[in-house]
N, C-alpha and C positions, 0 to 999 in steps of 0.2 A: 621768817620769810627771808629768802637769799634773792635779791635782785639780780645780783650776776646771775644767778643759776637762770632767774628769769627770763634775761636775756641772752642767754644759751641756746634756752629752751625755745624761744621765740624765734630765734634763728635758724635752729635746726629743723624747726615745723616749717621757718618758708624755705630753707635749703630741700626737704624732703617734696614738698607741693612745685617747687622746681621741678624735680625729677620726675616727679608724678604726669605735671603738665607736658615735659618730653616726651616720656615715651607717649604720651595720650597722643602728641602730634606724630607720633615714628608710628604708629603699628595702624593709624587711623581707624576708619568702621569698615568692618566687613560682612557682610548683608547677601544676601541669596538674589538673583536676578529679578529684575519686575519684572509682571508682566502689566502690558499698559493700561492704564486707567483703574488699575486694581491695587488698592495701596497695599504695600509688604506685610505682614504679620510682624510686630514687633514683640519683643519679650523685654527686652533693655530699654531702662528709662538711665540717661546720663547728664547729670546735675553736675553745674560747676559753681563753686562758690568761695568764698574767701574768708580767712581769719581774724574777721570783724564782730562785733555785736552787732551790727547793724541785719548782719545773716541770719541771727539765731533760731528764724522762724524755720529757717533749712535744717536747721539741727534737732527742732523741738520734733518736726516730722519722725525724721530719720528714729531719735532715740523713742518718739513712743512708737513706730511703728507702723507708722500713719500710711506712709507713702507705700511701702509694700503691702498693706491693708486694703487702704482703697484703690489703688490703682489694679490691683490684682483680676478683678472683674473687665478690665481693657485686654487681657492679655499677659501683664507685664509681671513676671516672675522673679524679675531681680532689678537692685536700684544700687547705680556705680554713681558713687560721688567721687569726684575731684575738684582737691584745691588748691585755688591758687593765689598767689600773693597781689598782685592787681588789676586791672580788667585789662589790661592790654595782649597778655599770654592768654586770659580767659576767654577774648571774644577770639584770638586767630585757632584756637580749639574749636570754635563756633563754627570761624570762616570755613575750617578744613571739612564740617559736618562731623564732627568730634564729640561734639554737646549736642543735647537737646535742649535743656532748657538751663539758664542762668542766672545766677544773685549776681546783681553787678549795679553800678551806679548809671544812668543814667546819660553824666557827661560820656564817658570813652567809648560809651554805643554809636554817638554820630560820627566821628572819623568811619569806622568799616561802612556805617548804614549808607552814607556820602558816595559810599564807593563801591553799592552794590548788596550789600551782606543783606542775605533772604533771613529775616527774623524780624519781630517786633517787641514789643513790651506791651505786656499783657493785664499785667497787676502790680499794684505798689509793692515795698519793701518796709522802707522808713523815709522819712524828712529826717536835716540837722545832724548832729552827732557826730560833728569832726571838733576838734580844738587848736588854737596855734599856746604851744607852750614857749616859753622861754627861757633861758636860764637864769637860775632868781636873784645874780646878782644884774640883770641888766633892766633898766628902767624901762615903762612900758608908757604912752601918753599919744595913742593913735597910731595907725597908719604909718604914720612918717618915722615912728619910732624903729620901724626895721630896715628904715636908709641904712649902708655899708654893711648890716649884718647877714650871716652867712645861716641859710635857712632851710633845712629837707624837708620835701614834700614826696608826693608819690611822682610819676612819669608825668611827661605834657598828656592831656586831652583827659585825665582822670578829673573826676570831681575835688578832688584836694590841690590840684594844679590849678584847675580853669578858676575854682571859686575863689582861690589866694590873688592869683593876678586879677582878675573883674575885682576885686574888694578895692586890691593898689592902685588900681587906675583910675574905679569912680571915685578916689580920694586927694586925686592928684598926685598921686607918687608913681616915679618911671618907672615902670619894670625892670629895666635893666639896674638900678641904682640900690635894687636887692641882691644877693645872691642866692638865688634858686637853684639848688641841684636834685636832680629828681633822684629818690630813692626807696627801694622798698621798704615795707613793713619793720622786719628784720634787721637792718643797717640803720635807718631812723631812730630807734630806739637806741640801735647801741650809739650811734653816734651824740646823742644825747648826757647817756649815760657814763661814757668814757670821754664828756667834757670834749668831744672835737667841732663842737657847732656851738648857734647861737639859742638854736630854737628849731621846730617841727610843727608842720601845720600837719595832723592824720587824724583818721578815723580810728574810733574808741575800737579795742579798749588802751591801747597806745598813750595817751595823755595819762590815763588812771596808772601807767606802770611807770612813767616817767617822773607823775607826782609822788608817790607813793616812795622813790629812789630817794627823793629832794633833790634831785639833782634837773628840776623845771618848775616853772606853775604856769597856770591857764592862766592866759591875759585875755583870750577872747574866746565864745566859741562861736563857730560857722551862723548858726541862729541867730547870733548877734551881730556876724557878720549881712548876713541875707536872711529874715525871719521865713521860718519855716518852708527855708528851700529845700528844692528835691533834691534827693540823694537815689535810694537805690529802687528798682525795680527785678520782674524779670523778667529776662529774654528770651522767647520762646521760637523753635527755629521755624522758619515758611513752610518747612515740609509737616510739621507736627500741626500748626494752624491750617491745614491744607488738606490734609489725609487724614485728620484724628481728631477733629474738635469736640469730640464728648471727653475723649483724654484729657486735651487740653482746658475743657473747663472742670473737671478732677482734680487736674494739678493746682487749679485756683481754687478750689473750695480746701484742699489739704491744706494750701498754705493760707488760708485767711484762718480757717480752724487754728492754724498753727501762733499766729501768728496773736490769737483770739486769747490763747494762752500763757504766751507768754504776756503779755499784757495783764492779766490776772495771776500769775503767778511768777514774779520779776525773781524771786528766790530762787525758785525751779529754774527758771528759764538762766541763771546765772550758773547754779548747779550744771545742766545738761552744757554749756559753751564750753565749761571747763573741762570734762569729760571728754568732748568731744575736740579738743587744742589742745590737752592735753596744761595750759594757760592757768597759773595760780587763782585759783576761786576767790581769796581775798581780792585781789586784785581785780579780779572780774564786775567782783559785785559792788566794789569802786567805782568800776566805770559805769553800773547801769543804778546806780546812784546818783551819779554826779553828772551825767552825758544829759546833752539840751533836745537828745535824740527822739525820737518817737516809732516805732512800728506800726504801718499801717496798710490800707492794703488796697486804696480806691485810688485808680492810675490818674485818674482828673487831674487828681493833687501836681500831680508832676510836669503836666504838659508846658504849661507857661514859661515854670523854669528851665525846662529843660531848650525851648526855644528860645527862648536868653544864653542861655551854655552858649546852644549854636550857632545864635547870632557872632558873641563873643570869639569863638573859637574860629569865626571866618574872619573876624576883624584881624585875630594876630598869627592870620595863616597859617593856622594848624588844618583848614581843610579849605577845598577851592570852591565849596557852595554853602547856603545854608538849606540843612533841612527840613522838611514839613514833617508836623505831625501825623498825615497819612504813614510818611517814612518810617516813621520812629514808634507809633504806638496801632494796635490794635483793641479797644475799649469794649468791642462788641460783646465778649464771654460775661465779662465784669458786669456789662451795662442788661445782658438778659437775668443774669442771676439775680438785679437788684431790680429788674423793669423797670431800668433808665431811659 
């Protein structure tokens, strides 16, 4: 196993999902005129999602079939995925009407939602499954152990940001007395790897390629930070919950299916990540070994925390209200499937 090559390779997959997410934003949707009260025929379903295990329920679709299979009966003849490196580029594909539907976390949906973005959250994803590593030569003994040290995470308003700061602050430690610099997937790792940091708080599989270097080890992860908080969901746009809710409860039953499976089959479901990242299988199947993660697929789970996020994120003015959960989620599809 070549670590560098690893982290090459991990870079080049979020340099490539850059460019991917460009042009997705340059050439936008182009669609045949409505006529009113008559929703459009659609053929294109367009999935965005990111190079996490946290996703893989989007991939288990994808490589059996699933999605093109059953959704085929709507209409829909072809399924464009793009990805991308963290929900911040992911949801202004959303804002533009770029996406239709989203793997994303949770926290970075309430900044756009705050500010308008017609989408909801429909179905879970996963809880858990981030870790803060460190470098093993530095001593690890709470919280306060990352005063002065210089620490990569993802962007502000992502769940790797909001949940790192909410950890230091209900511990007594300033924010500022860390240093936080947000950075992608990609950069994180190397920066780890080529010794320019102290530590990286990210979502798997990230931790398992840094461990695996020796060049970190987990000293906590996210579940231990906040047991069994929410992480990701998806984001389904207003117009698809609006004009197409048999579609859109398809796309919830593809992904509990999906999601059904990897959970029974964590080999497969490590096999099919790496295929589709292109991301060393050993390494893979490190992280879905070793991650506090879970995949699951009832949005309940997530509302609480997620209004904590956004309590949080009004408190250190990342947004100028806090949102409700009418805002942020839609249960309905989930709650008829289950005669909740």
């Amino acid at each position: 196993m070549n670590i560098v090559t690893e982290v090459v390779a991990l870079k080049k997959l979020v340099s490539l999902i850059l460019l991917f997410a460009l042009i997705l934003a340059s050439i936008g949707c182009i669609s045949a005129p409505r006529t009113e009260n008559v929703p459009d025929r659609i053929n294109t379903l367009r999935i965005g999602y990111q190079p996490t295990t946290h996703h893989v329920a989007e991939m288990v679709a994808t490589e059996m079939g699933w999605w093109k299979e059953d959704l085929k009966q709507f209409g829909i003849t072809e399924i464009k995925e793009f990805g991308f490196p963290t929900g911040g580029p992911q949801l202004k594909a959303m804002e533009a009407g770029d996406l239709d539907i989203a793997y994303l976390c949770s926290s970075p949906f309430i900044l756009p939602v705050s500010k308008g973005l017609d989408a909801k959250i429909v179905v879970a994803v996963n809880t858990n499954g981030s870790s803060l590593v460190l470098r093993p030569d530095i001593a690890y003994d709470g919280p306060a152990s990352l005063k002065g040290l210089h620490i990569g995470t993802f962007p502000p308003g992502t769940a790797q940001d909001t949940l790192l700061k909410k950890w230091l602050a209900s511990n007594g430690v300033n924010i500022s007395d860390v240093n936080i610099t947000a950075m992608g997937p990609g950069d994180a790792v190397a920066f780890m790897i080529e010794g320019k940091g102290d530590g990286v708080f990210l979502p798997h599989p990230a931790p398992a390629i840094i461990e695996m270097s020796k060049k970190g080890r987990t000293v906590i992860t996210s579940g231990e930070m906040w047991p069994n908080h929410a992480c990701c969901g998806i984001g389904v746009s207003g117009r698809l919950i609006r004009d197409y809710p048999e579609l859109v409860t398809q796309i919830i039953k593809t992904h509990i299916n999906a999601t059904e499976y990897a959970n029974a089959h964590p080999d497969e479901a490590a096999r099919i990540y790496s295929n589709h990242t292109g991301q060393d299988l050993a390494m893979v199947e490190h992280s879905i070994q070793t991650w506090d993660g879970a995949w699951l697929t009832d949005p309940h789970l997530l509302i609480n925390d997620t209004l904590e996020f956004s309590k949080f994120q009004y408190q250190i003015q990342y947004t100028q209200k806090e949102v409700t959960e009418q805002e942020l989620f839609d249960t309905s599809f989930y709650d008829k499937l289950y005669q909740l």
